[in-house]
LONUKOL-335907 format. One line per field, with one value per residue (C-alpha): residue in three letters; x negated, y, z negated. Coordinates in nm, 3 decimals. Layout:
resn: (Ala|...)
px: (X|...)
py: (Y|...)
pz: (Z|...)
//
This chain:
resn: (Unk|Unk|Unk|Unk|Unk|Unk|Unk|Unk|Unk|Unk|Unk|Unk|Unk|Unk|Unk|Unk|Unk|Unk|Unk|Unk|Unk|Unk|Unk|Unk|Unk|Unk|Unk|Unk|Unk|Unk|Unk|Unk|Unk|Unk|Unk|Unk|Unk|Unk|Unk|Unk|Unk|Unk|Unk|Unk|Unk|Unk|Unk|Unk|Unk|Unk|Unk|Unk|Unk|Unk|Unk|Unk|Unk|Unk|Unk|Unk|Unk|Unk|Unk|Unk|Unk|Unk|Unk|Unk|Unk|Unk|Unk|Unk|Unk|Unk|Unk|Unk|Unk|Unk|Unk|Unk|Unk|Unk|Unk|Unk|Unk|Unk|Unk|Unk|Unk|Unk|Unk|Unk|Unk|Unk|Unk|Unk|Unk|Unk|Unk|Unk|Unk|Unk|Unk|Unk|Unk|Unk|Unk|Unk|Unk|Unk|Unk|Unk|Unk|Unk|Unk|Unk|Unk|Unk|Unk|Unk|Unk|Unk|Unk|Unk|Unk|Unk|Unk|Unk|Unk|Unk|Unk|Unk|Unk|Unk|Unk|Unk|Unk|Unk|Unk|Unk|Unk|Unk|Unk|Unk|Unk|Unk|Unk|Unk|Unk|Unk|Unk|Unk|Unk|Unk|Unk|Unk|Unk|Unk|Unk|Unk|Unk|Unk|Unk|Unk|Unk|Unk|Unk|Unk|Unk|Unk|Unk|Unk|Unk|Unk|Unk|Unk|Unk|Unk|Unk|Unk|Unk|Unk|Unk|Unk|Unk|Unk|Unk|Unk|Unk|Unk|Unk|Unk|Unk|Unk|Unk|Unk|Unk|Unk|Unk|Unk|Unk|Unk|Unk|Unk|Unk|Unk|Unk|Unk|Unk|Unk|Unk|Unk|Unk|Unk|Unk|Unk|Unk|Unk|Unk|Unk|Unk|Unk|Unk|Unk|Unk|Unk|Unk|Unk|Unk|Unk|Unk|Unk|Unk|Unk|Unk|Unk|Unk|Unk|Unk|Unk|Unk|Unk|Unk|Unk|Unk|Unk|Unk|Unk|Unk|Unk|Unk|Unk|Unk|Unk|Unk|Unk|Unk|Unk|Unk|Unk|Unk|Unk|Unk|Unk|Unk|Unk|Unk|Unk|Unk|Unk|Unk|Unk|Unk|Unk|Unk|Unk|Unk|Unk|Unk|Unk|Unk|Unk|Unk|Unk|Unk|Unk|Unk|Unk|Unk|Unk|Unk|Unk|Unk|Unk|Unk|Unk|Unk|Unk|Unk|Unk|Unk|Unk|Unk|Unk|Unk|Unk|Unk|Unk|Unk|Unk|Unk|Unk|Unk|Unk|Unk|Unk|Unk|Unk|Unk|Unk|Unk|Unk|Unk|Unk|Unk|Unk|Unk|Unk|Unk|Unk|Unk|Unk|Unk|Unk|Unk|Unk|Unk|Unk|Unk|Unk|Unk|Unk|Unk|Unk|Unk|Unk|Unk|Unk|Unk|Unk|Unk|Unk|Unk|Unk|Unk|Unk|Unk|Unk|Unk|Unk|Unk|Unk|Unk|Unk|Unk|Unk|Unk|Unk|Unk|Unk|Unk|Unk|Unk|Unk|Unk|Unk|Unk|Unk|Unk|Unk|Unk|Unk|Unk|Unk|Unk|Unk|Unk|Unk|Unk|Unk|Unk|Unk|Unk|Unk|Unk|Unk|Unk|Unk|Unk|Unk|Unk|Unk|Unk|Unk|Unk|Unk|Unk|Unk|Unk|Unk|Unk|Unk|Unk|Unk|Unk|Unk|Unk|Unk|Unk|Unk|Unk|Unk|Unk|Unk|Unk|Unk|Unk|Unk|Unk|Unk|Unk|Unk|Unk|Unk|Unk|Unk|Unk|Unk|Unk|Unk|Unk)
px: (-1.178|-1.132|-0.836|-0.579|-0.466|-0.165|0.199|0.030|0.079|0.361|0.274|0.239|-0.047|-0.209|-0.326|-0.017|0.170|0.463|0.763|0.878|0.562|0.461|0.154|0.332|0.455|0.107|-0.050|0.222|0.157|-0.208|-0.115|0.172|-0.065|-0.303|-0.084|0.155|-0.216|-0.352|-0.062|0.161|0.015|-0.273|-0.120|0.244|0.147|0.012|0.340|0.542|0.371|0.413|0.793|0.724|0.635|0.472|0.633|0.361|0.453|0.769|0.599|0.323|0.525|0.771|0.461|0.363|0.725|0.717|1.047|1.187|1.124|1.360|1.703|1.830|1.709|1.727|1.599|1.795|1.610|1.799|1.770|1.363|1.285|1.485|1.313|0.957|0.916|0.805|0.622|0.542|0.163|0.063|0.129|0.509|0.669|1.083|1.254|1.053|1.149|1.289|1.455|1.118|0.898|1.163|1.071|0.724|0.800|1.027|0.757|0.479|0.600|0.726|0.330|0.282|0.522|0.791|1.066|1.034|0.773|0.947|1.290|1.176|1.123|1.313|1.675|1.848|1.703|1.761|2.131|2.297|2.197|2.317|2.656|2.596|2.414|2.698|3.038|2.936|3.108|2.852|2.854|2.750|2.480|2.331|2.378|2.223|2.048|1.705|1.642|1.725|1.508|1.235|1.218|1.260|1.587|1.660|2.006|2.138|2.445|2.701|2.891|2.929|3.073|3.120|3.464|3.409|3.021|3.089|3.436|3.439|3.810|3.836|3.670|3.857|3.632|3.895|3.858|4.172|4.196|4.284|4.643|4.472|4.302|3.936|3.765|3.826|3.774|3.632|3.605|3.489|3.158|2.906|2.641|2.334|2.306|1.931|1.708|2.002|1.809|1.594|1.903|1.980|2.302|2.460|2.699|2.907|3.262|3.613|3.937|4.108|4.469|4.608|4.514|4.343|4.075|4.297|4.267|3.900|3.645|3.332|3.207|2.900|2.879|2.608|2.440|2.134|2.228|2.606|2.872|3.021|2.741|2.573|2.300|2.072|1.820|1.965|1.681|1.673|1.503|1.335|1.294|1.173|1.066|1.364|1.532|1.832|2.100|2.463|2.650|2.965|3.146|3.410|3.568|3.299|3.399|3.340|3.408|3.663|3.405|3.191|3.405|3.202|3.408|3.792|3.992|4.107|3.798|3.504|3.562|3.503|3.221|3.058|3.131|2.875|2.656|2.589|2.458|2.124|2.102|2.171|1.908|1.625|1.653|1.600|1.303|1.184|1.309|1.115|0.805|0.850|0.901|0.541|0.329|0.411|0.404|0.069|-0.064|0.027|-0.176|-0.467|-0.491|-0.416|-0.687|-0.919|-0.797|-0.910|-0.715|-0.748|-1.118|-1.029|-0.845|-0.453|-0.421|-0.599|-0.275|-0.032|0.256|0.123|0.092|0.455|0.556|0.418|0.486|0.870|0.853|0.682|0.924|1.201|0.995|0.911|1.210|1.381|1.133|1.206|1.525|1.480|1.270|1.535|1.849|1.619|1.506|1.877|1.965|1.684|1.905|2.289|2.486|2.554|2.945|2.841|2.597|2.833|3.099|2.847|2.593|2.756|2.839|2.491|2.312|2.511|2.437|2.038|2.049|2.226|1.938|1.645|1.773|1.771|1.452|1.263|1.424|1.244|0.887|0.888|0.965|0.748|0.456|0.491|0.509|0.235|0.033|0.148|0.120|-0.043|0.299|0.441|0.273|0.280|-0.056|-0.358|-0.356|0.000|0.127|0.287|0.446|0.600|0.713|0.849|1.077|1.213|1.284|1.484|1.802|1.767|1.735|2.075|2.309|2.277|2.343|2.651|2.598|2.511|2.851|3.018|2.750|2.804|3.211|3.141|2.944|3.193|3.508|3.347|3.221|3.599|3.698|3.487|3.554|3.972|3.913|3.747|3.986|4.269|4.147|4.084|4.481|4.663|4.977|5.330|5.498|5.172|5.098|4.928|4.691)
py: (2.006|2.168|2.370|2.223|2.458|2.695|2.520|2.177|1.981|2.096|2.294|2.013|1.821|2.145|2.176|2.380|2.263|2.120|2.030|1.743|1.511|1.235|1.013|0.698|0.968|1.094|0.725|0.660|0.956|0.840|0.485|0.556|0.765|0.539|0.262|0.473|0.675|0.287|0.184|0.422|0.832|0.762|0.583|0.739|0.963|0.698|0.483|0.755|0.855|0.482|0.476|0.156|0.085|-0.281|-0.520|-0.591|-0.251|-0.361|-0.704|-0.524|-0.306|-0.585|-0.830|-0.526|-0.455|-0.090|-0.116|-0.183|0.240|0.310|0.213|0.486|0.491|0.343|0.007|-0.312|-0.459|-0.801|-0.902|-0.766|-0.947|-1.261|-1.238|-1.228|-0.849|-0.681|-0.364|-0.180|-0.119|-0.268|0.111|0.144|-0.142|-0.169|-0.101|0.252|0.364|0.674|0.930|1.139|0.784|0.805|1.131|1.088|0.816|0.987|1.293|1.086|0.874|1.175|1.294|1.276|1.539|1.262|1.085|0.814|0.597|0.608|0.574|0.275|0.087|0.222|0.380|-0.003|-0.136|0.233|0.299|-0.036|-0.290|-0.055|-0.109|-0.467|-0.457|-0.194|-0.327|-0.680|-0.989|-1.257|-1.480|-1.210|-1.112|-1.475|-1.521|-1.244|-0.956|-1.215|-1.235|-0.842|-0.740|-0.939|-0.781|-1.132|-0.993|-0.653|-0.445|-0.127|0.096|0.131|0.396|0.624|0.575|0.768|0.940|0.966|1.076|1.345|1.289|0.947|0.890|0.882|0.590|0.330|0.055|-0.274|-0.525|-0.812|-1.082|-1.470|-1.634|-1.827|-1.576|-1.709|-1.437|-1.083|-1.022|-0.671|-0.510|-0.163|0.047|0.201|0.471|0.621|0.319|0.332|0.040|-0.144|-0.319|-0.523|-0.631|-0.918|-0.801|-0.422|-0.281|-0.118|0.057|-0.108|-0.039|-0.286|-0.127|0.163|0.538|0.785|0.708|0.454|0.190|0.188|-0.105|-0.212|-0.519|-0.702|-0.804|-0.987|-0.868|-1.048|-1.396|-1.318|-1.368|-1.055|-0.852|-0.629|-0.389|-0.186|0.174|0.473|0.759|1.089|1.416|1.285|0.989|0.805|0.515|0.453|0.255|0.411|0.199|0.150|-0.164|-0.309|-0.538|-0.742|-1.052|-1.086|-1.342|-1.279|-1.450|-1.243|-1.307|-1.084|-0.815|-0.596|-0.478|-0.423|-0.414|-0.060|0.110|0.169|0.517|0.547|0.356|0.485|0.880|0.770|0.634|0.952|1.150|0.881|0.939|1.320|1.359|1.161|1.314|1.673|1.557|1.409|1.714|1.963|1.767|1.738|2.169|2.168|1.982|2.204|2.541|2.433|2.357|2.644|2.831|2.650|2.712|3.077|3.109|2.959|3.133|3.385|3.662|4.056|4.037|3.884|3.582|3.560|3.509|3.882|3.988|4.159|4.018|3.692|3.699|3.802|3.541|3.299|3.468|3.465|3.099|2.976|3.150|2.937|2.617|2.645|2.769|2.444|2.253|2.399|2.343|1.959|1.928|2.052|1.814|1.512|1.584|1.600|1.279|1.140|1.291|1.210|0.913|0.754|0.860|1.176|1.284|1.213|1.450|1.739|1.672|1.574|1.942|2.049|1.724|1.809|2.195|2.100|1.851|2.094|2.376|2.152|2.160|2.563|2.548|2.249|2.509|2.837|2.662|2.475|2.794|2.991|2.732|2.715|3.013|3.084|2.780|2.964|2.768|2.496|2.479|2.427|2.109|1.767|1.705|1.900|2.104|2.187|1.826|1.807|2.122|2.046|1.700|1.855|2.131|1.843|1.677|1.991|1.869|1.541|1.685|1.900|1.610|1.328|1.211|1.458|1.768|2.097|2.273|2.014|1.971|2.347|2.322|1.999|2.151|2.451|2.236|2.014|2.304|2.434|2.133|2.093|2.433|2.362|2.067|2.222|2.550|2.251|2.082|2.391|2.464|2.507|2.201|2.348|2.384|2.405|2.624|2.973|2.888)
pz: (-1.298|-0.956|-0.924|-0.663|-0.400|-0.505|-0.501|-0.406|-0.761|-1.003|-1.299|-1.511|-1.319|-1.240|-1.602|-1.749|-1.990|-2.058|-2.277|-2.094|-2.054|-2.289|-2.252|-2.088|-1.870|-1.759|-1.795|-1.570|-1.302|-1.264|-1.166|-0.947|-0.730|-0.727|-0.617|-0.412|-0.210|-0.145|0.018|0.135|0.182|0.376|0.638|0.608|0.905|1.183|1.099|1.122|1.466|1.552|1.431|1.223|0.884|0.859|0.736|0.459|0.300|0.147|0.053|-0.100|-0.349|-0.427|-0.519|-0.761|-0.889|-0.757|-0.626|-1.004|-1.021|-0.745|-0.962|-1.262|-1.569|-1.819|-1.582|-1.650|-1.894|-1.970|-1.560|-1.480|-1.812|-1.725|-1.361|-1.557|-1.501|-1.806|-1.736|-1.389|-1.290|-1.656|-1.782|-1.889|-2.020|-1.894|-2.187|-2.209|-1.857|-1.837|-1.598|-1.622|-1.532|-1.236|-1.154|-1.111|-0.905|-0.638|-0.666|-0.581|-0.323|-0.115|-0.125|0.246|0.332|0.553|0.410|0.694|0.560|0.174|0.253|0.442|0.140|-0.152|0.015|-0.009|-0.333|-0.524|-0.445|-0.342|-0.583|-0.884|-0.775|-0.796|-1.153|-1.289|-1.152|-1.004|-1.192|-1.363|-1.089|-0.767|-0.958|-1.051|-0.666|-0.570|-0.772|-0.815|-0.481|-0.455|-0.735|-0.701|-0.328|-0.136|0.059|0.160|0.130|0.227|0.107|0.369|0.304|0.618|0.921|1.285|1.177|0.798|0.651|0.370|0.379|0.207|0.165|0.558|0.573|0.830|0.839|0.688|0.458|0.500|0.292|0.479|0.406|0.180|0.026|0.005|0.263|0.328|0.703|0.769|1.139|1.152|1.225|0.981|1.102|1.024|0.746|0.639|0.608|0.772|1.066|0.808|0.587|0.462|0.317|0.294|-0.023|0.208|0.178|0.309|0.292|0.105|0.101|0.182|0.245|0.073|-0.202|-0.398|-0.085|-0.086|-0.258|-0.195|-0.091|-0.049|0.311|0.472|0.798|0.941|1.126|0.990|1.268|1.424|1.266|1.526|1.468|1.652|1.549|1.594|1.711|1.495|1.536|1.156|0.909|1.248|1.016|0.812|0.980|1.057|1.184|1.381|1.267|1.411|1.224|1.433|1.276|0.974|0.720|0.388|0.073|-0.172|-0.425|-0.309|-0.417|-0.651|-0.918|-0.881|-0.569|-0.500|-0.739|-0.456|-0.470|-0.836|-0.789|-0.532|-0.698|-1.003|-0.766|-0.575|-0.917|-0.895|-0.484|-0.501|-0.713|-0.625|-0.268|-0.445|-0.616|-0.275|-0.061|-0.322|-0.256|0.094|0.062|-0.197|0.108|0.359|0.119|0.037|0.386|0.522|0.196|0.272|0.621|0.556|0.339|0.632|0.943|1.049|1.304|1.300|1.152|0.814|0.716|0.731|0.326|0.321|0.536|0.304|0.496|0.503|0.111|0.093|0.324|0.098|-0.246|-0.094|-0.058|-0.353|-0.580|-0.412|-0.469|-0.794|-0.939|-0.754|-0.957|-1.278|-1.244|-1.143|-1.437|-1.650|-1.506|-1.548|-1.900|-1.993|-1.828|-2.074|-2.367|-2.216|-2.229|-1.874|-1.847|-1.959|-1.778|-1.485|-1.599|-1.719|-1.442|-1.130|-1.021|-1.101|-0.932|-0.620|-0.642|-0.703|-0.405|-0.180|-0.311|-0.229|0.149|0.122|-0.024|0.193|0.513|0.359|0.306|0.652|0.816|0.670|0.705|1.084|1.119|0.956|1.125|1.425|1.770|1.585|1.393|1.702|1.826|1.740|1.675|1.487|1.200|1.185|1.282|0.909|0.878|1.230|1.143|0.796|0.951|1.180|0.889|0.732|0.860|0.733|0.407|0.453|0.570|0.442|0.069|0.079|0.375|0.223|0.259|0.099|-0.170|-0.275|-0.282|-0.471|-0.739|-0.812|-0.800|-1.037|-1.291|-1.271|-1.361|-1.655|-1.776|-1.764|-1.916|-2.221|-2.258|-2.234|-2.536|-2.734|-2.689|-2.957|-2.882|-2.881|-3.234|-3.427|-3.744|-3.611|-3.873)
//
C-alpha cells in the first residue's frame, strides 16, 4: 500500500491506528468514498467553476439514501424504517448509525477542497428537518417529513436575516396569527439562507410575540409557488454553488399548524440545533484545511526554485511543519468531541458540549485560514490565479471566510464557548454547596 501524501488522509486511513474506529465504521468509509468520488469529487470543481450543481446530483443521492447521513446521530429509526429505508449503501444498517458513521460522512464529502458543491445538497435536509423530527407535532410530520426524507422536496433553515445573523434574538422577521386564528401571517426578510432558491419549504425563525428570545418560534413556511414569497441568489466571494439566497416574505399565509413545537420556544430550539451544524462544519472546514495543506506539500516536493526543490527549503519545511501541527491537532480534537457524543445522552451532550462544539467550530476557521495561507503562498503566483495548479488552494482561501461567519461568526463562537464553560462550572460548585442550616458534617 502506497503511502498517501503527508496531511492528505487522517491518521486513521493512513494506516495508524486508532481507538475510535470499528469495522462498520471502516466498511462504511470505503463505500462513502466510493459513492461520494462517483458522484460528487470529481466533478465538484467544473460545477463550482460553472456556479451550478445539476439538478441530478441531489436526485442521485436521495435515490441512494445518502442524504439519511446528513441528520445527527443516532438517525430516526422508526420514520427511515417506516419510509422503507433500512440501511445506507447496503453497509450500515440505521439503527447502528453513529456520530462517528456521521463523521466519515461530513469528512468525505468535503474531499474536493469547496463547500459549494456539498452544501448544495446536504445544508437543508441536515439542520432543518431535525427541528421538524424533534419538536414537530404527529400530524406536520405525517404531512411532511416523507416527502423530506425520502429527498422528493427540498427545505432550508431560515434563521438569519439582514439586521440579525449571530445575534439571533434580534431577529424581526413576524409571525401574526388571523382573527380567526387558522394562519399566522409572516412579513419579513431572511438572508444568506442556503439551498433556499430550490425550496420547497424553509424552517425558518419568526417572531411570534414579543421581544427578546422569549417572542421567538419557528415555523414551517413554504416558499416555491407560495404567495408573497420572493427569492433570488445572492453572489459570494465562496460556496458559489450553494445556493445562497435573499427571501422576502410579504403577506405569506400560513397555517398555525405548521407551528413546530410550542409558540414562544424557537429559540430553545434552534440553540440544540446549532451543536449538530457547528460541528459538522468543523469536520468539513478541517477537511477543506487537509486538501489544501496537502497540495501545497505535494507541489513543494515537485517544484523546483534556487537549484533544488522548495520541500528541500528549510523555511518552506517550517512553513508547512507550522501548519500541519494546527491541522492535526484540530483533528484530534474533532475526533475526540464526536467519540463522546457516541457515549452522551442527547440533553447532555448539549449542556457539556455546546461550549466546546462552538470553540472547535470557531478553531476550524483559524485553522482552514493558517493552511490556505500558507499553501498559496507556497504555490506562489500559481496560488494567485484562478486556474492551474493552484486553482484549489485559491478557491479554498476564498472560501476561508465562509468558514468564519456563518454557523455562528468566529468572535461570537469564542465568547460563546467560555460563557458556556462558566456556566457549567457555577453550575457544578452550586450543587456541591453545602444548603444553609446543614450539619458541618
Amino acid at each position: 500500500m502506497v503511502k498517501p501524501i503527508p496531511f492528505s488522509e487522517p491518521p486513521y486511513l493512513s494506516g495508524l491506528p486508532s481507538p475510535y474506529y470499528k469495522k462498520s465504521h471502516i466498511a462504511w468509509q470505503k463505500a462513502c468514498r466510493a459513492f461520494v468520488d462517483k458522484h460528487l469529487t470529481q466533478h465538484a470543481m467544473d460545477w463550482e467553476r460553472d456556479g451550478l450543481v445539476p439538478d441530478k446530483v441531489f436526485q442521485e443521492f436521495a435515490a441512494a439514501n445518502m442524504l439519511v447521513p446528513c441528520l445527527p446521530a443516532p438517525l430516526p429509526v422508526e420514520w427511515l424504517q417506516k419510509l422503507g429505508i433500512y440501511d445506507i449503501l447496503g453497509t450500515v444498517k440505521v439503527e447502528d448509525w453513529d456520530y462517528i458513521h456521521t463523521a466519515i460522512f461530513t469528512d468525505e464529502m468535503s474531499r474536493s477542497g469547496l463547500t459549494g458543491p456539498p452544501a448544495s445538497l446536504t445544508t437543508g435536509y441536515s439542520y432543518a428537518i431535525p427541528p421538524i423530527l424533534k419538536f414537530g407535532s404527529k400530524q406536520l410530520q405525517e404531512r411532511f417529513l416523507p416527502a423530506l426524507l425520502l429527498g422528493n422536496k427540498r427545505i432550508c433553515i431560515a434563521i438569519t436575516e439582514p439586521e440579525a445573523g449571530s445575534d439571533v434574538a434580534g431577529i424581526q422577521t413576524t409571525a401574526t396569527k388571523t382573527a380567526d386564528g387558522k394562519y399566522f401571517i409572516v412579513n419579513g426578510t431572511k438572508k444568506w439562507i442556503t439551498n433556499g432558491i430550490w425550496s420547497s419549504y424553509a424552517t425558518m425563525a419568526v417572531r411570534t410575540s414579543g421581544p427578546g428570545p422569549a417572542g421567538l418560534s419557528l415555523l414551517l413556511v413554504p416558499l416555491l409557488s407560495q404567495p408573497g414569497v420572493n427569492m433570488r441568489r445572492i453572489k459570494t466571494a465562496g460556496h458559489t454553488t450553494s445556493g445562497t439566497t435573499f427571501i422576502g416574505l410579504d403577506e405569506v399565509e400560513v397555517p398555525v399548524e405548521n407551528l413546530i413545537g410550542r409558540e414562544g420556544e424557537g429559540m430553545k430550539y434552534i440553540m440544540t440545533n446549532f451543536n449538530h451544524e457547528r460541528l459538522t462544519i468543523a469536520i468539513g472546514v478541517t477537511r477543506q484545511a487537509r486538501v489544501a495543506l496537502a497540495a501545497a506539500f505535494e507541489y513543494c516536493m515537485q517544484r523546483e526554485a534556487f537549484d533544488k526543490t522548495l520541500i528541500e527549503q528549510p523555511v518552506v519545511r517550517h512553513r508547512l511543519a507550522k501548519a500541519g501541527a494546527l491541522l492535526e491537532s484540530q483533528w484530534a480534537w474533532i475526533e475526540q468531541l464526536v467519540y463522546q457524543l457516541t457515549k452522551l445522552k442527547k440533553t447532555q451532550a448539549d449542556v457539556e458540549l455546546g461550549g466546546l462544539t462552538a470553540l472547535a467550530k470557531a478553531q476550524a476557521g483559524i485553522v482552514l485560514d493558517e493552511c490556505a495561507r500558507c499553501a498559496v503562498l507556497l504555490f506562489g503566483g500559481n496560488g494567485f490565479t484562478t486556474t492551474g495548479r493552484g486553482e484549489v488552494a485559491e478557491r479554498i482561501y476564498r472560501e476561508v471566510p465562509g468558514a468564519r461567519i456563518p454557523g455562528g461568526s468566529e468572535d461570537v463562537m469564542l465568547d460563546l464557548a467560555v460563557r458556556q464553560l462558566v456556566k457549567n462550572y457555577q453550575s457544578r460548585i452550586k450543587m456541591l454547596e453545602r444548603p444553609k442550616g446543614s450539619s458541618k458534617l
